[in-house]
C-alpha positions as CSV (number, residue, x, y, z in Angstrom):
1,X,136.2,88.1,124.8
2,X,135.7,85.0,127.1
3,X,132.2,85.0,128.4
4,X,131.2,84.0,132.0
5,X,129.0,81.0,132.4
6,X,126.6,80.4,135.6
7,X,125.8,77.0,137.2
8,X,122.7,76.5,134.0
9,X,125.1,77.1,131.1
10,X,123.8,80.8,131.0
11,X,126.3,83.1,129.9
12,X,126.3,86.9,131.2
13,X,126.2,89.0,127.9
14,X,123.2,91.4,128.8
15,X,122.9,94.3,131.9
16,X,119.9,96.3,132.7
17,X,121.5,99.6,134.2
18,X,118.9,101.3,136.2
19,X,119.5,105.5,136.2
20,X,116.8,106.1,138.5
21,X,114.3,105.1,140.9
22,X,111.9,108.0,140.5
23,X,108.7,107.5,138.3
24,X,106.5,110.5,136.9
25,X,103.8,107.6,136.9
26,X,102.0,105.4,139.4
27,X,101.0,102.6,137.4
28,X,98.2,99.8,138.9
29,X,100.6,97.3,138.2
30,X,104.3,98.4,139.2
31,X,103.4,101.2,141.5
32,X,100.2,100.6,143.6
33,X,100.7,102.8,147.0
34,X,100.5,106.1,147.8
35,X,104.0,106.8,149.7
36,X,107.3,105.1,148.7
37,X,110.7,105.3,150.1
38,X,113.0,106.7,147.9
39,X,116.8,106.0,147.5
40,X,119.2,108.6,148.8
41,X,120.2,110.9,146.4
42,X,123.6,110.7,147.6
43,X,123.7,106.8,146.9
44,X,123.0,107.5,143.0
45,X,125.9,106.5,141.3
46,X,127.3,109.2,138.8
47,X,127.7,108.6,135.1
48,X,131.0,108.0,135.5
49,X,130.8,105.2,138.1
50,X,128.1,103.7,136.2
51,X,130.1,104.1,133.0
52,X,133.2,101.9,134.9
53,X,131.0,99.6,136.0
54,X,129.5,98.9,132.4
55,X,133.1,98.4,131.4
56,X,134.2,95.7,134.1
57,X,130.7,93.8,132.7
58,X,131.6,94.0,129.5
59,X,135.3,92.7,130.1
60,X,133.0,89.6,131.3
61,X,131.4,89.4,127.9
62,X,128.0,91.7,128.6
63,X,127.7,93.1,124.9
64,X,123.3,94.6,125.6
65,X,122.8,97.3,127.7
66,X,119.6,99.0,128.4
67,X,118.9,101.8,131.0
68,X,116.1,101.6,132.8
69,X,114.0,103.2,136.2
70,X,112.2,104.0,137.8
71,X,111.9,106.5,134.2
72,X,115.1,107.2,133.1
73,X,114.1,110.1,130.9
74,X,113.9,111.7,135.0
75,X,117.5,111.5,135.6
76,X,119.1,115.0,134.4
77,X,121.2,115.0,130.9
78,X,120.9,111.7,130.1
79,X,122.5,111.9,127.0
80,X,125.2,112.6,128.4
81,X,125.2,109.1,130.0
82,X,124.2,107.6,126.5
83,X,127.3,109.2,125.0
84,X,129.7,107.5,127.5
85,X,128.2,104.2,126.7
86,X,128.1,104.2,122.8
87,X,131.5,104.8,122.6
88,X,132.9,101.6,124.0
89,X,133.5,99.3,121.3
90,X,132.2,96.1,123.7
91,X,128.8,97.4,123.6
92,X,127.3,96.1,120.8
93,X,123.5,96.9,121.9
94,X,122.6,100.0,124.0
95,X,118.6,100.2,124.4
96,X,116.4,102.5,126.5
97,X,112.8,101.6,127.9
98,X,110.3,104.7,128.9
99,X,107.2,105.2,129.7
100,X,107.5,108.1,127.0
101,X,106.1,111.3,128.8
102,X,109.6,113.0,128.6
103,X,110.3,111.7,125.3
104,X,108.9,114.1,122.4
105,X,112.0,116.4,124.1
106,X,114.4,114.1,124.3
107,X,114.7,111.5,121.3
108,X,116.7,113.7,119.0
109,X,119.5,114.0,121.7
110,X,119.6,110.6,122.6
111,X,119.5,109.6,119.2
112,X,122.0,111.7,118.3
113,X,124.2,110.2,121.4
114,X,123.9,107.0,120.3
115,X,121.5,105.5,121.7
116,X,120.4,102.0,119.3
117,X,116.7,101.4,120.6
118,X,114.1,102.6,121.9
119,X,110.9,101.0,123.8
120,X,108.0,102.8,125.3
121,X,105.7,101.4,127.4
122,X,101.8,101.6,126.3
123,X,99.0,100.4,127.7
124,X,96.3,101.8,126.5
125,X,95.0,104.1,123.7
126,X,92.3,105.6,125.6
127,X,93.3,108.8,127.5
128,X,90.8,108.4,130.5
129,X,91.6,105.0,131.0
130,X,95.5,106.4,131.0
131,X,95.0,108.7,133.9
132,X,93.0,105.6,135.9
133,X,95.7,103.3,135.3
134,X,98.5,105.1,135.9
135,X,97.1,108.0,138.3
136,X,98.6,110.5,136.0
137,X,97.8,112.8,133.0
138,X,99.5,112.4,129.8
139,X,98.5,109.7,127.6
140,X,99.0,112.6,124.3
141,X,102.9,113.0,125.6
142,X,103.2,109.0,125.3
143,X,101.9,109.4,122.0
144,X,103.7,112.5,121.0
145,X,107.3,110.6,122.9
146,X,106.3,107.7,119.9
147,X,106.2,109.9,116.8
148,X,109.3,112.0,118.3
149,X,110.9,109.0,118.6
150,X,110.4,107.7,114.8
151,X,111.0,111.1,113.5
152,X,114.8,111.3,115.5
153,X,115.3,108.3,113.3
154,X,114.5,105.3,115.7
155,X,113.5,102.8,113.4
156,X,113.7,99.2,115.7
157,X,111.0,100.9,118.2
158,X,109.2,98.3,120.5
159,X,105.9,99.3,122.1
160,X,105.3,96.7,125.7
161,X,101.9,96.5,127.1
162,X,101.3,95.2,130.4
163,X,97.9,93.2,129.7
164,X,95.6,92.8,133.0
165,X,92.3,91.5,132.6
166,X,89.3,93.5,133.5
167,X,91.5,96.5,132.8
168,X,93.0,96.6,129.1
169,X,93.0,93.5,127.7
170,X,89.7,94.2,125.7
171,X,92.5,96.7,123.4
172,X,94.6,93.7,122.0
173,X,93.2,94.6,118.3
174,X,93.6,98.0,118.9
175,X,96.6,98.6,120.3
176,X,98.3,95.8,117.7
177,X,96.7,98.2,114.6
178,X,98.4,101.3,116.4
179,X,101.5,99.7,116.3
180,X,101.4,99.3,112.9
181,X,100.5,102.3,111.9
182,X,103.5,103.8,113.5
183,X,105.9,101.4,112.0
184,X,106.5,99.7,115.9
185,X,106.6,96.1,117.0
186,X,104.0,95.9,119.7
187,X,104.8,93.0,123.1
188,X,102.1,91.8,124.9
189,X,103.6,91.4,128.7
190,X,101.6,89.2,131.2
191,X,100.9,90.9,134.6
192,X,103.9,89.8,136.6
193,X,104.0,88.9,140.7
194,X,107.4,91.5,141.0
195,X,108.4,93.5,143.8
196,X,105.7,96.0,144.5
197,X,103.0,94.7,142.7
198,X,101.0,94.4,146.1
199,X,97.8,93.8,144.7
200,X,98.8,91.3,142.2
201,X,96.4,88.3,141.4
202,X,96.4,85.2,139.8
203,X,92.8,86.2,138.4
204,X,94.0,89.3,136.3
205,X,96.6,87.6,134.7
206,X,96.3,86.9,131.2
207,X,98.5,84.2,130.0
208,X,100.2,83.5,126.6
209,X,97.7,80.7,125.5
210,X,94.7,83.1,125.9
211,X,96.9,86.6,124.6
212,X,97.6,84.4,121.0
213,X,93.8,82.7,120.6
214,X,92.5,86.3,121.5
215,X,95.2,87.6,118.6
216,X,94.0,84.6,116.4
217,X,90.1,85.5,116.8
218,X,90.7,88.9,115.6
219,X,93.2,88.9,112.9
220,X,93.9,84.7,112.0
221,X,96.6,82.4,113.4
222,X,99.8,84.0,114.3
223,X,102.9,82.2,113.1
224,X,106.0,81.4,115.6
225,X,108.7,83.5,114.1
226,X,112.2,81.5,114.9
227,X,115.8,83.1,116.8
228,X,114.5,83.3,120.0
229,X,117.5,83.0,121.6
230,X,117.6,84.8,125.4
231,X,115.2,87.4,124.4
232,X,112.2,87.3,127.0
233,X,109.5,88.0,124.0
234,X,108.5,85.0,121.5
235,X,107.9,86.7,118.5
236,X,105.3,85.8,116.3
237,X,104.0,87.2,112.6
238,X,100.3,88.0,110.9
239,X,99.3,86.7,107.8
240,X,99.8,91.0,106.5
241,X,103.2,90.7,107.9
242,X,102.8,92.3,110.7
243,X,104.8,91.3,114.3
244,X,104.7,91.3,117.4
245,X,106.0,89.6,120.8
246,X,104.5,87.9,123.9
247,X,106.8,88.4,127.1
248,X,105.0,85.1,129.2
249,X,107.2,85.3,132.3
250,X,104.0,84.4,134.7
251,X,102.4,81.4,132.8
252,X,105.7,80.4,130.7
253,X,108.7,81.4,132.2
254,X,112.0,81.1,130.4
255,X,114.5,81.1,133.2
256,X,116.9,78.6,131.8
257,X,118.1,81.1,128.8
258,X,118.1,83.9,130.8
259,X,121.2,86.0,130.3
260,X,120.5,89.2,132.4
261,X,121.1,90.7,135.3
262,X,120.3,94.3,137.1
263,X,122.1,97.1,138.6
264,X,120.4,99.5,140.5
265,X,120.9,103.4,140.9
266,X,123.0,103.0,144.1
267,X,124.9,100.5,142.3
268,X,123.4,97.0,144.0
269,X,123.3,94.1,141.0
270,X,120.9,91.7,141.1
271,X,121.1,88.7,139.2
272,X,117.5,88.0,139.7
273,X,114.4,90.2,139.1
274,X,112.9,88.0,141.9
275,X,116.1,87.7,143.9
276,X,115.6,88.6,147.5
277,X,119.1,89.7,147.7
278,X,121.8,91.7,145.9
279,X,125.1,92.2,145.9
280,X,126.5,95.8,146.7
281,X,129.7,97.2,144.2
282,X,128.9,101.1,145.5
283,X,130.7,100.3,148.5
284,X,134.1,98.6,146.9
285,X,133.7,100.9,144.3
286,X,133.8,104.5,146.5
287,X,136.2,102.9,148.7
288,X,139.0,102.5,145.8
289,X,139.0,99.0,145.3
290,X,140.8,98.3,142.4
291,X,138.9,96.6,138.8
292,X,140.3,93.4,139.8
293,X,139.0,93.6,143.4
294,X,135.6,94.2,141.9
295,X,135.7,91.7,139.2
296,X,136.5,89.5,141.8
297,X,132.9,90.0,143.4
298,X,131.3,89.9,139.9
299,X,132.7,86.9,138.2
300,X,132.3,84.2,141.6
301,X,129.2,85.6,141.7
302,X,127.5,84.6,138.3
303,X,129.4,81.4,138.3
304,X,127.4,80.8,141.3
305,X,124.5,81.7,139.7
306,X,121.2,79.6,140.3
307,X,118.1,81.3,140.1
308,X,115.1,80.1,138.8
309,X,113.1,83.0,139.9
310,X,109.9,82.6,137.8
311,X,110.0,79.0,137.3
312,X,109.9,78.9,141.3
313,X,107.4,81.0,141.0
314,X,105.3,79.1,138.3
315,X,105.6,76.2,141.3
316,X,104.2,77.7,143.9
317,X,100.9,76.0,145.4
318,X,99.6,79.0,146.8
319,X,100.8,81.9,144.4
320,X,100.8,85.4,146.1
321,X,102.7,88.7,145.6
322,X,106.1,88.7,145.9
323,X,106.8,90.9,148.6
324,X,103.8,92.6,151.6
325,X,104.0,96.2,151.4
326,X,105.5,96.4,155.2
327,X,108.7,94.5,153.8
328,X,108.8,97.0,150.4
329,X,108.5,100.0,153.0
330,X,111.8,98.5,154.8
331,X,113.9,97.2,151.7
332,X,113.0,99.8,148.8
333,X,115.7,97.4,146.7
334,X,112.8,95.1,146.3
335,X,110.7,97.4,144.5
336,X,110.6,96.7,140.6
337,X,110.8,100.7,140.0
338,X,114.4,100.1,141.8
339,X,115.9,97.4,139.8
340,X,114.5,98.1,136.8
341,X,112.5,96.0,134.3
């Protein structure tokens, strides 16, 4: 399989293939306002659309999937969709990331789909703070959604926490020891300036440098674990042997190995998670356009392929978030719930 290089060497092996743009949650950091405009439900791609789409990007060497939201676990018989994918023999990875309040009744069937891995999203161990953060009950589903998931078999299960200061980050410790104790690999993610984090500021993010002496004061040096590779989390080890990652997009972005790009619900990839723009294969695809015809958009496309999103970012003088809420309210594709994470 030849694989497709863009203008920085990168090649395109991995696709984040969003299912959904609904969320059960309304987290402080992805989801801030009370209204949202929603995609058509008409515009959803089925599973069979998505599943020929996943098959021209592998023919281009993608070889990682992972579905995404908005929270997958929302869109109906998902399995169903995980089946489709496991079977073709070009996809060597197929991952899923949840916010795990759906989970506890779904892992056995995905596991038994196929489905590789698994990550959940936690925050937080306390239940109040839960329901503050995200606006939602059901901190003892996540919880439930994790130990479902190791008992369906599960065993490469990843546990991200989105660490804003004044809010979490006084559970490093803790939520480092949970992982542990449920046999998990826990990543620390910095608070990102995405789409639709309106009320992002430079003052509650935590960066890498502090996450690791913070790590260091409460359990000794962490060692730099090597393979990195395009994977967004540097992984680091304990002196017990236990690991963990730290995804430093904000404070240390790593643009320049980046080998992923997004596809939306209503079928619009982005090869940026900052891009302001995307390019639409619904339309060529409903209209009968032919695989070549829409390889034809694909393969120019990430040969073309610039973007520095978070570097340019990283230079900004005056850092602010991404996108106002007026311009979120017109373009809903600019929401990070949209193109996935």
């Amino acid at each position: 399989m030849a694989l497709l290089f863009d203008t920085l060497d990168r090649p395109l092996t991995s696709l984040r293939l969003s299912v959904t743009d609904r969320c059960n949650l309304r987290c402080a950091y992805c989801m801030p306002e009370e209204e949202y405009r929603w995609l058509d439900r008409v515009a959803l791609l089925s599973f069979e659309e998505l599943a020929r789409l996943v098959d021209l990007f592998v023919a281009q060497g993608v070889r990682k999937v992972r579905l995404t939201g908005g929270e997958p676990l929302l869109r109906r018989d998902l399995d169903a969709l995980v089946a489709l994918l496991a079977r073709k023999p070009g996809v060597e990875e197929l991952a899923l990331t949840t916010n795990g309040l759906l989970l506890a009744e779904q892992a056995e069937a995905l596991r038994r789909a196929g489905l590789h891995r698994l990550t959940v999203s936690l925050d937080t161990l306390d239940a109040r703070r839960f329901e503050t953060l995200t606006r939602r009950s059901g901190h003892d589903r996540v919880l439930a959604g994790i130990d479902a998931a190791r008992a369906a078999g599960f065993r490469d299960l990843k546990l991200d926490t989105v660490v804003v200061r004044g809010v979490n980050d006084d559970e490093l410790a803790p939520l480092l020891r949970y992982a542990r104790s449920v046999g998990a690999e826990l990543r620390f993610i910095e608070y990102m300036d995405v789409g639709g984090a309106t009320r992002w500021s430079h003052e509650q993010v935590v960066g890498r440098a502090e996450l690791l002496a913070r790590v260091a004061d409460a359990f000794g040096p962490a060692t730099p674990l090597p393979g990195r590779d395009a994977a967004p989390a540097e992984r680091f080890a304990l002196r017990d042997g236990t690991t963990f990652g730290v995804i430093a997009s904000t404070t240390a972005p790593f643009c320049r190995a980046c080998d992923r790009s997004r596809l939306t619900a209503d079928g619009v990839w982005f090869l940026c998670l900052y891009a302001a723009t995307g390019i639409d294969l619904r339309g060529p695809l409903r209209a009968g356009k032919s695989d070549e015809e829409l390889l034809a958009l694909i393969a120019p496309a990430w040969r073309g392929r610039a973007d520095r999103g978070a570097e340019e970012r990283l230079a900004l003088r005056e850092r602010k978030p991404l996108a106002p809420l007026q311009q979120l309210q017109q373009d809903p594709h600019l929401e990070m719930h949209t193109r996935g994470g």
